[in-house]
N, C-alpha and C positions, 0 to 999 in steps of 0.2 A: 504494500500500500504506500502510495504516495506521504507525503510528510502535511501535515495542518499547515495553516499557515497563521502566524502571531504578530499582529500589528502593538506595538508597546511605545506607548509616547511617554516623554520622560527617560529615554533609555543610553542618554550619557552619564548619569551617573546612579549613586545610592541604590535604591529598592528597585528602579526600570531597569539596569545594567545588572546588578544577581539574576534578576528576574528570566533578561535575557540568555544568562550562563545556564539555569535551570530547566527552561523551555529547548533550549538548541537540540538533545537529543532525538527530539518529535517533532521537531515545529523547523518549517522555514521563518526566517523572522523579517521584521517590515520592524527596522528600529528607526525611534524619530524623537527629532531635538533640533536644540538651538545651534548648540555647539558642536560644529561636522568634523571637528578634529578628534574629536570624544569618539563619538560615532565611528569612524574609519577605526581607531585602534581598538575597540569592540569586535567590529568587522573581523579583522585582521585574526582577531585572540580567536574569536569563535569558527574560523574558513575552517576548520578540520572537522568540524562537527556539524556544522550545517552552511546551508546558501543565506545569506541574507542579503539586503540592498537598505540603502540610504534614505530616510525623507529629513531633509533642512527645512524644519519651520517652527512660527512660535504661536502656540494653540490661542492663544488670546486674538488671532490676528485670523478674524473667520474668511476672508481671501484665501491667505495662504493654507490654510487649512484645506478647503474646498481644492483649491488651484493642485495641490499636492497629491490628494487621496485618489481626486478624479483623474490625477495623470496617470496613474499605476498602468504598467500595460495589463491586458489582462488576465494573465496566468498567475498576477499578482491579486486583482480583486477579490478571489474567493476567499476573503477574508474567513477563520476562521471562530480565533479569539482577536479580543480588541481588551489589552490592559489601560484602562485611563488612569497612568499611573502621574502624569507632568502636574504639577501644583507647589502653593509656594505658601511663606510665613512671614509677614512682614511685622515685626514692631512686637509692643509686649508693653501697652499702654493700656491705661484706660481709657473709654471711647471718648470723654471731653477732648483728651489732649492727643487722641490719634493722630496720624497725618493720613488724609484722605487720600494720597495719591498710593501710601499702603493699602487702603481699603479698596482702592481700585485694581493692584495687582494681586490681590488675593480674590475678589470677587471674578475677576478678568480671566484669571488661568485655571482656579479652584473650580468654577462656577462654568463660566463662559468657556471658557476653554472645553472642559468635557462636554459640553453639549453641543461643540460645534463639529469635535469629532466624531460624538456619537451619529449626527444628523448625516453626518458623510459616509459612516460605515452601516449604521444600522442598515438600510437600504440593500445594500451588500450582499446583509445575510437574510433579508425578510424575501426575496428574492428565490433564495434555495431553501429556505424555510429550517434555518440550519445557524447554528451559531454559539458565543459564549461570550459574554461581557464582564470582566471583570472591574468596579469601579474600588479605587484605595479611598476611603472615608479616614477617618481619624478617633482615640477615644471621646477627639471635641467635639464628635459629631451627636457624641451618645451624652455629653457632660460639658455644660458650660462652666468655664473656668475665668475667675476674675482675671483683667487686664489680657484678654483674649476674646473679645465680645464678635468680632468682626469676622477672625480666622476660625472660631467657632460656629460662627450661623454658614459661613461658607460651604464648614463639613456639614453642617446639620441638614444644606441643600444639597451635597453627597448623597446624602442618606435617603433623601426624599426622591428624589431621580433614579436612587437606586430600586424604590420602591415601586414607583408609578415604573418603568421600563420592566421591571417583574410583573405585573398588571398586568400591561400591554402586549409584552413580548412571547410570554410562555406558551401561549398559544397558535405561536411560529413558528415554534420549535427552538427557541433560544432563551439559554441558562441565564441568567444575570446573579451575579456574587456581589455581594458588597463585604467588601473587609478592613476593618479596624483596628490599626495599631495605635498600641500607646506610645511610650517614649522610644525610637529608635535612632541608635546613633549614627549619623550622615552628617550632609551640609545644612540640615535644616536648619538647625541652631544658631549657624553660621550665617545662613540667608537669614532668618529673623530678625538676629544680632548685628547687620551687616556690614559683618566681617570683624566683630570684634572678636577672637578666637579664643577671648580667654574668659569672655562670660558664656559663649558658646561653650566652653569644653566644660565649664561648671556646671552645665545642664546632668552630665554623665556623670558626676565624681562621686564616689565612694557606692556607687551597687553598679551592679551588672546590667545594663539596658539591651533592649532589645537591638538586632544590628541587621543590616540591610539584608543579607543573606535566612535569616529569619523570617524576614515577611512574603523573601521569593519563594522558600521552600514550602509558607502557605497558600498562594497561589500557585504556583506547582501541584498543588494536592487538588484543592479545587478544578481546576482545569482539565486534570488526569483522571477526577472521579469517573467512574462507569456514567455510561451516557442516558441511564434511567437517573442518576444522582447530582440533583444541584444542592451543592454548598451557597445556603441564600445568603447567612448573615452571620460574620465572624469576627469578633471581638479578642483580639491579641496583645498580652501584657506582658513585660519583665515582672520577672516573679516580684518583684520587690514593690512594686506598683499595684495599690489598692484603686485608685483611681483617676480621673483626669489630674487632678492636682493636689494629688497625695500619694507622694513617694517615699519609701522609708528606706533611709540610708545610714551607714553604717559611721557614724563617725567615734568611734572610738581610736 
C-alpha cells in the first residue's frame, strides 16, 4: 500500500518537527512554515524514510494559504491527515495592559490561521469522504489562567472548532482529534517572552515538563489508531502539573 499523506503546518520547529520524525514511517509529508531553511534541513534528516516537499507560508496570511495548498500538484492533494499544529504566545499580561498587536498575533495564527487551512484542506478530504484532522488546543483551552486572558480564549476557540468540525465532519468519514498539552518545553516561552531566555527557561526549572517529542508521540497514537477508532479529546500533562496554573516544583 501506498504511504498516507501528512500535511503539518508548524513543522520547523518544536511539537510540528517531532511530529514530522514520528509520522515519516507511514506518511509522505506536506511540511509547512515560515522558515524554509528549517524546513529543507527536516527534509534532508527525514529523505531516508520518506518523500516529502516544501510549503513556505504564514497561516495568518489566508492568500498564501489558499495560493499554496491549491498549488499542490495532484498526487499531493489526497491529503490524508492535516496536523494544525502552527500557533503562537504572545505577552503574559493582564488584559488592561496587553499590547493589542499581541492579541492580534495570537488570535491571527491560533485562530485564523487554523481555519484558513482547515477551509483549504477540508475540501480535500470531504471529496473522498476520507480523512483525519488533528487540531493542538492547549490546557488554556480547558482553564483560564490569570495574565493569559487572550492566548487562553484563542485555545478555548481550538476547542470549539474542534468540536463543531466533529459535528460536521464524522459523517464524511473524517476523525477530528483535538489534543491538549500542558506545559511543554520548546520556543514557546521564548516566543511569549520575546526572547528573553532567561524568564523563558524559568518557565521549566526545577520539575520535568513535558517536551516536544511527547506530544508527537501522542499524535502518532491518534493518527495510527485502527480506523473504527477516533481519539476525540486528549488532555496531556507533566506529571508535576495539576493544572493550567498550578505546577508543583521541587525547590529544595
Amino acid at each position: 500500500m501506498s504511504k498516507k499523506i501528512a500535511l503539518i503546518t508548524g513543522a520547523s520547529s518544536g511539537i510540528g518537527r517531532e511530529t514530522a520524525k514520528f509520522l515519516s514511517q507511514n506518511h509522505r509529508l506536506i511540511l509547512c512554515g515560515r522558515r524554509k531553511e528549517k524546513l529543507l534541513e527536516l527534509q534532508e534528516e527525514l529523505a531516508d524514510y520518506t518523500e516529502s516537499i516544501i510549503l513556505t507560508y504564514d497561516v495568518r496570511n489566508r492568500e498564501e494559504v489558499i495560493s499554496a495548498i491549491d498549488g499542490l500538484e495532484d498526487s499531493w492533494k489526497e491529503i490524508d491527515v492535516l496536523i494544525n499544529n502552527a500557533g503562537n504566545a504572545h505577552g503574559l499580561d493582564k488584559l488592561e495592559h496587553g499590547d493589542t498587536d499581541d492579541w492580534d498575533a495570537m488570535m491571527d495564527g491560533n485562530v485564523k490561521g487554523l481555519l484558513y487551512v482547515s477551509k483549504a484542506v477540508i475540501p480535500l478530504m470531504t471529496k473522498r469522504n476520507t480523512g483525519h484532522i488533528v487540531n493542538i488546543s492547549s490546557i488554556a483551552g480547558k482553564q483560564t489562567y490569570v495574565n493569559g486572558v487572550v492566548y487562553c480564549a484563542s485555545k478555548k476557540a481550538v476547542e470549539a472548532i474542534s468540536e463543531g468540525m466533529r459535528l460536521e465532519l464524522t459523517e464524511r468519514g473524517i476523525k477530528v482529534t483535538n489534543i491538549a498539552p500542558g506545559a511543554v518545553h520548546t520556543d514557546f516561552s521564548n516566543v511569549r517572552f520575546k526572547g528573553n531566555e532567561e524568564k523563558a527557561e524559568r518557565v521549566y526549572q526545577n520539575y520535568t515538563p513535558l517536551y516536544a517529542e511527547d506530544i508527537a508521540n501522542t499524535i502518532a497514537f491518534a493518527v495510527n489508531a485502527p480506523e473504527h477508532v477516533t481519539i476525540a479529546d486528549l488532555t496531556i500533562l507533566p506529571k508535576a502539573q495539576a493544572a493550567a496554573s498550578i505546577i508543583h516544583k521541587n525547590t529544595n
